[in-house]
Phi, psi and omega in degrees: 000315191287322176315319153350278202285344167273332170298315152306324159293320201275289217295326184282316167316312163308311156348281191286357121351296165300308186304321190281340144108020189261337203319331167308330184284339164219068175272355170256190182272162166267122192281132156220153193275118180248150176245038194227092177320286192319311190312305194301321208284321172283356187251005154256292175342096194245045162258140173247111157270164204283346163294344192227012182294315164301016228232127205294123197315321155340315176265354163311291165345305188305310171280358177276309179302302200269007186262278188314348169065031152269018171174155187238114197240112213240131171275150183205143177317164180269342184264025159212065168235000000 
């Protein structure tokens, strides 16, 4: 979920950018640094398995942003996050 909610936050941010007339500043995806493999690993994935076929259109979310090159999702050790 805190993976979630930054990728929504990133997404949103990005937006009022765009809005604000900044769209040069984010023509690349936005990198965000996770120390939690599986979330990262589901939010590149782009397969349904019977573990993860339930999994609440929320978290989904996550794979769509990063499929759409709105955010770039980078593992970093949890003791240099």
């Amino acid at each position: 979920m805190a993976l979630h909610h930054a990728v929504k936050q990133t997404v949103w941010l990005r937006q009022l950018m765009v809005e604000m007339g900044l769209g040069d500043y984010v023509d690349q995806p936005t990198p965000i640094f996770a120390d939690n493999h599986q979330a990262n690993n589901l939010a590149k994935e782009d397969i349904v398995t019977a573990g993860n076929m339930y999994f609440r259109t929320t978290y989904h979310y996550n794979k769509e942003a990063v499929r759409d090159k709105l955010v770039d999702v980078i593992n970093v050790p949890t003791d240099r996050n």
